[in-house]
C-alpha positions in Angstrom: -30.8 6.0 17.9 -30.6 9.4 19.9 -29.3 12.5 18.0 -27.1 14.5 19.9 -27.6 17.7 21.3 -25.2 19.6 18.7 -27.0 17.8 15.7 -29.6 20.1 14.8 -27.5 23.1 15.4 -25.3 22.1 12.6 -27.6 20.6 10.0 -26.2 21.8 6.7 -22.8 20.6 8.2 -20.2 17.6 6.5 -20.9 14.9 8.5 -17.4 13.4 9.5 -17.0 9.4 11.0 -13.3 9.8 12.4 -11.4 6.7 13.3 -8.3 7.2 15.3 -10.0 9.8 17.5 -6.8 9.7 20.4 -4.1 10.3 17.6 -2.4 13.1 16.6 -4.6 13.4 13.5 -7.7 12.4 15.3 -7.0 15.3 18.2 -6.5 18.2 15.2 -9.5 16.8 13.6 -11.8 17.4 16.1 -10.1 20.8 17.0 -10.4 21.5 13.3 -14.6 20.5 13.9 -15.1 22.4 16.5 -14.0 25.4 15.3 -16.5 25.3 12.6 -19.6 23.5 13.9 -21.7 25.4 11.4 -19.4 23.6 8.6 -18.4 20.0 10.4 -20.1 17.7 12.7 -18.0 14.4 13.6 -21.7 12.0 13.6 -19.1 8.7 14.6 -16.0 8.0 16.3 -13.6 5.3 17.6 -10.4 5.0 19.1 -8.4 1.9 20.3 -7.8 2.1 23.7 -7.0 5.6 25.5 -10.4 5.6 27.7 -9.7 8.7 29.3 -8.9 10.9 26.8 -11.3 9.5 24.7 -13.9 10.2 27.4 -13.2 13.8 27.1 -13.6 14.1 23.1 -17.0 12.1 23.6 -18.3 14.9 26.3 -16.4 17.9 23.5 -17.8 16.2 20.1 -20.9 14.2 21.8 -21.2 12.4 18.3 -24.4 9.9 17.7 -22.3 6.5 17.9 -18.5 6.0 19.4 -16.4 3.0 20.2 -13.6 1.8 21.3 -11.5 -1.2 19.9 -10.5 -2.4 23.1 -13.3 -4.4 24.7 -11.4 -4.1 28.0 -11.0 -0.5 27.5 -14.4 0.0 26.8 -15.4 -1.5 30.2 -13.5 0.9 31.7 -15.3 4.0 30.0 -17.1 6.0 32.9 -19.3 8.5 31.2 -20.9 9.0 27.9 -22.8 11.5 26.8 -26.5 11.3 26.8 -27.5 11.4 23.0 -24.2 9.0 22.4 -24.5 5.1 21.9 -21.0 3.5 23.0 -20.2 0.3 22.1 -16.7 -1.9 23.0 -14.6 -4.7 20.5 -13.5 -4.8 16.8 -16.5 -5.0 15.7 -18.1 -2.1 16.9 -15.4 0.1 15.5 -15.7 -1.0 12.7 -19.3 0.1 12.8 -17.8 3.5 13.4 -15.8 3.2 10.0 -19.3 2.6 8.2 -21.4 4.4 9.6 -24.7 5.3 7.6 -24.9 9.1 8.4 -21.4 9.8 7.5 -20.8 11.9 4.7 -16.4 11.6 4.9 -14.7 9.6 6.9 -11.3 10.2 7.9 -9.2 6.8 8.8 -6.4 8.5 10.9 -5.8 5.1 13.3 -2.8 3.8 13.2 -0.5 1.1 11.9 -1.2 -2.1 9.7 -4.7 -1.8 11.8 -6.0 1.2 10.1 -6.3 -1.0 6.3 -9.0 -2.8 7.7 -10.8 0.4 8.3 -10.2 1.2 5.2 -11.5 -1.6 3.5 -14.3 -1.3 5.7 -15.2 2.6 4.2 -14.9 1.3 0.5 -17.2 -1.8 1.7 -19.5 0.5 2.8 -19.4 3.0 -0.4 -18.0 5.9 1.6 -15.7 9.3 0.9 -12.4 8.0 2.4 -10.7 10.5 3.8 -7.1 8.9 4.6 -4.9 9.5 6.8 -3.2 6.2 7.2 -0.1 4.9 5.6 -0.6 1.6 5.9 -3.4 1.6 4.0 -1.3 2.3 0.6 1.6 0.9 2.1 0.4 -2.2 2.5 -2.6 -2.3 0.7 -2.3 -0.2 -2.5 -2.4 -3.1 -4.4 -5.9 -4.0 -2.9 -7.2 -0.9 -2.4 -7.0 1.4 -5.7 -8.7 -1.0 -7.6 -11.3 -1.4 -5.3 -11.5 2.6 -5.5 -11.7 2.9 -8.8 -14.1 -0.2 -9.3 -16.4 1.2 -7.0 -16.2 4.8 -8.3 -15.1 5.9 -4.8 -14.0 9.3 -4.0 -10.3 9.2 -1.6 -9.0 12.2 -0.3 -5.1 12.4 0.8 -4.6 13.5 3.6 -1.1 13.5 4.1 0.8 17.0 3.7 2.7 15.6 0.8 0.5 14.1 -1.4 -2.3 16.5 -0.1 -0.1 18.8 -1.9 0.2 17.0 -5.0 -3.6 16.3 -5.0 -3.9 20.1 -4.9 -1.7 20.5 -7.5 -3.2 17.9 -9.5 -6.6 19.6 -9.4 -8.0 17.5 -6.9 -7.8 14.8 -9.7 -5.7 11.7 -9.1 -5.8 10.3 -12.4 -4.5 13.9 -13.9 -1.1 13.2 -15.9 2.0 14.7 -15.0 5.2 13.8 -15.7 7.6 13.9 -12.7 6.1 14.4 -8.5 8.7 15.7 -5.9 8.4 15.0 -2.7 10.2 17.4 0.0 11.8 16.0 3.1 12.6 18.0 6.0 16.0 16.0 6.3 14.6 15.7 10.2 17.0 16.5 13.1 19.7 14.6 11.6 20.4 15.4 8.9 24.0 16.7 9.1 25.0 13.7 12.0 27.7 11.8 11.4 27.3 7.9 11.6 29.1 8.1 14.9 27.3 10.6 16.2 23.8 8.4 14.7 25.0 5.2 16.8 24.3 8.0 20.3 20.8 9.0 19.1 18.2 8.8 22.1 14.2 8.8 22.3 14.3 12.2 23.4 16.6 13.3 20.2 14.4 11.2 17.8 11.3 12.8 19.0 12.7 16.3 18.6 11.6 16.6 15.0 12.6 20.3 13.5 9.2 21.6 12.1 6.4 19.1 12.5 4.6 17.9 15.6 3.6 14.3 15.0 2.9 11.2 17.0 6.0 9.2 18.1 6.4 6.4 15.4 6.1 9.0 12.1 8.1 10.9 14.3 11.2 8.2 14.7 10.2 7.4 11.0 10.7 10.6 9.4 14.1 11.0 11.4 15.5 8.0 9.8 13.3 8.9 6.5 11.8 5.3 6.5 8.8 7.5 6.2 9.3 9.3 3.0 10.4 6.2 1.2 6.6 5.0 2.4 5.1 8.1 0.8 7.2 7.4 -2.4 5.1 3.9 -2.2 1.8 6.0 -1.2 2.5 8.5 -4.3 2.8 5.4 -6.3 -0.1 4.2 -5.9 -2.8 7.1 -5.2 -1.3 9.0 -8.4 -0.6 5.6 -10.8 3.1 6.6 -11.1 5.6 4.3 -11.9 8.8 5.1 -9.6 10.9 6.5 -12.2 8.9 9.6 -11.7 9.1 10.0 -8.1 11.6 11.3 -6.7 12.2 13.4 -3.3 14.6 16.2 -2.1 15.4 17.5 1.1 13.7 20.8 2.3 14.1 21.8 5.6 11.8 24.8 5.8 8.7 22.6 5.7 7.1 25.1 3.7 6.8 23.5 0.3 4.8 20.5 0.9 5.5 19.0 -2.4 5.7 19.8 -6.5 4.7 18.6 -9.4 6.2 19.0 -13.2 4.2 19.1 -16.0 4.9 17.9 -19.4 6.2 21.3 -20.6 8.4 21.8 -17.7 6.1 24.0 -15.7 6.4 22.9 -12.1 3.5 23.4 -9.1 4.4 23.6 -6.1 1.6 23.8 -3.1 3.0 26.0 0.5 1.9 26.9 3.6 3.4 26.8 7.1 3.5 23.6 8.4 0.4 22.4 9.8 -1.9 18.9 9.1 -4.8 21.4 10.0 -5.1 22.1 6.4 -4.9 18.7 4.7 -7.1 17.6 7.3 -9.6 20.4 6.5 -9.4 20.1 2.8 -10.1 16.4 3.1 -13.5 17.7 4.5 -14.4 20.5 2.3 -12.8 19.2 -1.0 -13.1 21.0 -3.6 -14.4 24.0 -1.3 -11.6 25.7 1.1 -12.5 27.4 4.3 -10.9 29.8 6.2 -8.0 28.4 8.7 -5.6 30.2 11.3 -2.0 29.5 11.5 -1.3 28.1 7.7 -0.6 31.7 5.7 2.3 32.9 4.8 3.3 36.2 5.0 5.9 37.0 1.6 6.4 40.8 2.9 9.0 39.4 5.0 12.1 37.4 4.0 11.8 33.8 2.7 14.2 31.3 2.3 13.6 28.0 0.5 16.2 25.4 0.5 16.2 22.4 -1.8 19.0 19.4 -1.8 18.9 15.8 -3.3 19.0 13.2 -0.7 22.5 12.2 -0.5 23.2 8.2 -0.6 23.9 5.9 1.8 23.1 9.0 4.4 19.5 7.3 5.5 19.3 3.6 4.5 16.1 3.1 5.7 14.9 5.1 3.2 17.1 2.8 0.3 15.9 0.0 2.2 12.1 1.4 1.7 12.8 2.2 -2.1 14.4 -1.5 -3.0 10.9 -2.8 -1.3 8.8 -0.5 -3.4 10.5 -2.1 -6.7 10.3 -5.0 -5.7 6.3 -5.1 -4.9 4.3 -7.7 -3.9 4.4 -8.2 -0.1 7.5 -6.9 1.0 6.4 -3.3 1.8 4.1 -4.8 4.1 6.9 -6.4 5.9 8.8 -3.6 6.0 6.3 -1.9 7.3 5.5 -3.9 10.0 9.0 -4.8 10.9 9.3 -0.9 11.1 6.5 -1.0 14.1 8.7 -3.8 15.9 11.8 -1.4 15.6 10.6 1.9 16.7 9.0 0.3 19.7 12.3 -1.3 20.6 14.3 2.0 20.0 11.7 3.8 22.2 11.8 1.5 24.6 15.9 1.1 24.9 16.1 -2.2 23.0 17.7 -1.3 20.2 19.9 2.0 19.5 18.7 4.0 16.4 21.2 2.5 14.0 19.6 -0.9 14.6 16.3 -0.2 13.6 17.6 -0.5 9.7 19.5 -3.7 10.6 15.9 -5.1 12.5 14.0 -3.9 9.3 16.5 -5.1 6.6 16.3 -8.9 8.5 13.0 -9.3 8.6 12.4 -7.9 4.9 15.0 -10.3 3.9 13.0 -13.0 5.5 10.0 -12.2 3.6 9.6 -14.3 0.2 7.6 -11.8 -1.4 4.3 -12.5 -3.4 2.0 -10.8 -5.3 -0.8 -9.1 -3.2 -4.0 -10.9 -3.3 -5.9 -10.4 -0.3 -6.1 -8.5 2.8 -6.0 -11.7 5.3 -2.8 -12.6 3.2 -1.4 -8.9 4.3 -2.2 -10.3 7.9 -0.1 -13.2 7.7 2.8 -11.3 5.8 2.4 -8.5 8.7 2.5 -11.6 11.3 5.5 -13.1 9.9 7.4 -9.9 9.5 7.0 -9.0 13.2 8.4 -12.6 14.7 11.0 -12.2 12.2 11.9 -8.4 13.7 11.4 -10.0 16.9 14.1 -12.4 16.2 16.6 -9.4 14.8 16.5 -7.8 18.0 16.9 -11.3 20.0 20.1 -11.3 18.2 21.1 -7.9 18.1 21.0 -8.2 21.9 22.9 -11.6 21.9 25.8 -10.0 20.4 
C-alpha cells in the first residue's frame, strides 16, 4: 500500500482512523488534525455517502486508505489522491474502522450504524475513541463488557462525559458518588406548550450555544438527548441511575460535575467547543494547546444552575423510564427517535409529536434482555415500522 505524501512528515504523530468523516464531529476532527500535523495524522477514513465533500477531506487529509459506505456513492467519487487506496460498500468501511496502522480511532458516524463500528474497533483490539451515542445507547450492554474483557482503552468523547472522564482522572472505573450532567435547557426552554405545538425546523435548529448536526440538534431541543447521555453515563462510568442526575445550565460552560464521597464536587469548563473533547480523545492523558476553549475569569461570569422541571420535556421522562427499564427498549427509543426527527424535519410531524411517535413505538417494544448485536438490529427494525406506523396515524387524525 502507498503511503501518503504527509506520512513521513509527521512520523512521531497519533495515528487517527476517523469514521464519520462528513459529520459534524468528523469535519472538527480533521480541522483539529490539521492544525497539528506534527501531533495527528488521520492514516484511515470513511464516510457514508456525501461524495463531494468527502472528495475534498481526501485531497486536505490524503490519508493511506478511505471509503465510503455507499457503494453507489463510491462510484460516483471523481478523484483520489495519489498515495490513497479508496474502496466502496459496508465492508470496506468497516476496513476503515480496523485499520492496522491506527493508533485511536474515533467512531463519530452516526445513528444505530455507528455500533457496528464500534464493535468492529474492539474486534480489532483498538483505542476507541467514541463519539457515537448509539453505541452506549444501544449497545452498552454489549459493549462494556467486551471493553473491559479485552482490556480496551475507550475515550469519551462527548462534552459531558468528556468532562466527567476528566474529572474522574481519566479513569472510568474511579468511584464517585453522585455525576451531574448540565443541560443547556436548548431554545425552549421557557415555551409554553402552546407555543411548543408552533415550533419549526428552522426554530429547532437554532440551538443557543452549540453548533451540532441536525438530529442532536432537534434532540437536545426536546432533551431526548440528555436522557441518552444519562444511559451513556450509566454505562461508561458503572453508575446505577440513582446517582445520575442532570440540571439545566444554559451558559454551556460547565460541561459537567462530579461529587465525591466527602462532598467535594469537580466540575470541568471551558467555552463550548467539541474541539477539545475531540482533541483529548487523541492525546489522552497528554493536553495540547487549542484556540477558542479558554476562558477568561478577569471579566464577569455568570453560571446558572436549575433542576429540570417535570413534565416540561417528556422526551426526556420518556428516555429515563426506558433507561430503568433496560434490556432493549433504549434501542427502540432510540431508533424510533431517528424516524421522528426525520418526519419533524421534513413537515410530517409537528415537534410535539415526535414524543407521541417515540412513546408508540417504545410501547410496542416487548423489551428483553440484550444479547447480541444482530438482536439490536431487529429491535432497531421493529421500532422504526412501529414509528412509521405512529406517524401514519398521527396523519390520519
Amino acid at each position: 500500500m502507498k503511503k501518503s505524501s504527509s506520512g513521513s512528515a509527521a512520523c512521531g504523530a497519533v495515528k487517527i482512523a476517523l469514521i464519520g468523516s462528513t459529520g459534524s464531529i468528523g469535519r472538527q476532527a480533521i480541522e483539529v488534525a490539521l492544525a497539528q500535523p506534527d501531533k495527528f495524522r488521520i492514516v484511515s477514513m470513511a464516510a457514508a455517502s456525501s461524495v463531494s465533500l468527502f472528495e475534498e477531506q481526501l485531497n486536505a487529509v490524503k490519508p493511506d486508505y478511505a471509503a465510503l459506505a455507499d457503494a453507489e456513492a463510491a462510484n460516483s467519487l471523481h478523484e483520489v489522491p495519489s498515495g490513497t487506496r479508496f474502496a466502496g460498500g459496508e465492508e470496506a468501511a468497516l476496513a476503515a474502522a480496523s485499520y492496522g496502522e491506527a493508533d485511536v480511532v474515533l467512531v463519530a458516524a452516526g445513528g444505530f450504524a455507528g455500533l457496528k463500528y464500534s464493535l468492529e474497533v474492539i474486534g480489532a483490539g483498538k483505542t476507541l475513541a467514541l463519539a457515537n451515542k448509539e453505541t452506549l445507547v444501544c449497545g452498552g450492554d454489549l459493549v462494556m463488557p467486551l471493553i473491559k474483557q479485552k482490556n480496551l482503552s475507550l475515550r469519551p468523547v462527548d462534552s459531558e462525559h468528556s468532562a466527567i472522564w476528566q474529572c474522574l482522572g481519566f479513569d472510568l472505573s474511579r468511584p464517585f458518588k453522585r455525576l451531574i450532567i448540565t443541560a443547556s435547557g436548548g431554545p425552549f426552554k421557557n415555551f409554553t406548550p402552546e407555543q411548543l405545538k408552533c415550533v419549526t425546523p428552522a426554530m429547532a435548529l437554532a440551538h443557543p450555544t452549540w453548533n451540532m448536526g441536525d438530529k442532536i440538534t432537534v434532540d437536545s431541543a426536546t432533551m431526548l438527548n440528555k436522557g441518552f447521555e444519562i444511559i451513556e453515563a450509566h454505562h461508561l462510568f458503572g453508575a446505577d441511575y440513582g446517582s445520575i442526575s442532570a440540571v439545566i445550565h444554559p451558559q454551556s460552560i460547565v460541561h459537567s460535575m462530579v461529587e465525591f464521597d466527602d462532598g467535594a464536587v469537580l466540575a470541568q469548563l471551558s467555552h463550548p467547543t467539541m474541539k477539545l473533547p475531540i482533541q483529548l480523545a487523541l492525546t489522552c492523558p497528554d493536553r495540547a494547546p487549542l484556540k477558542g476553549a479558554e476562558l477568561d475569569f478577569t471579566r464577569a461570569l455568570s453560571l446558572d444552575f436549575s433542576p429540570i422541571e417535570a413534565g416540561r420535556f417528556p422526551c426526556f421522562e420518556l428516555a429515563l423510564a426506558c433507561a430503568r427499564a433496560g434490556g432493549t427498549l433504549p434501542c427502540a427509543l432510540n431508533a424510533a427517535g431517528e424516524v421522528a426527527v426525520r418526519a419533524f424535519l421534513s413537515g410530517q410531524i409537528k415537534f410535539t409529536d415526535i414524543v407521541k411517535v417515540t412513546a408508540r413505538a417504545a410501547e410496542a417494544e416487548r423489551g428483553e434482555a440484550v444479547t447480541s448485536y444482530a438482536q439490536l438490529c431487529e429491535v432497531d427494525a421493529r421500532a422504526r415500522l412501529a414509528a412509521k406506523g405512529a406517524i401514519a396515524a398521527l396523519g390520519n387524525n
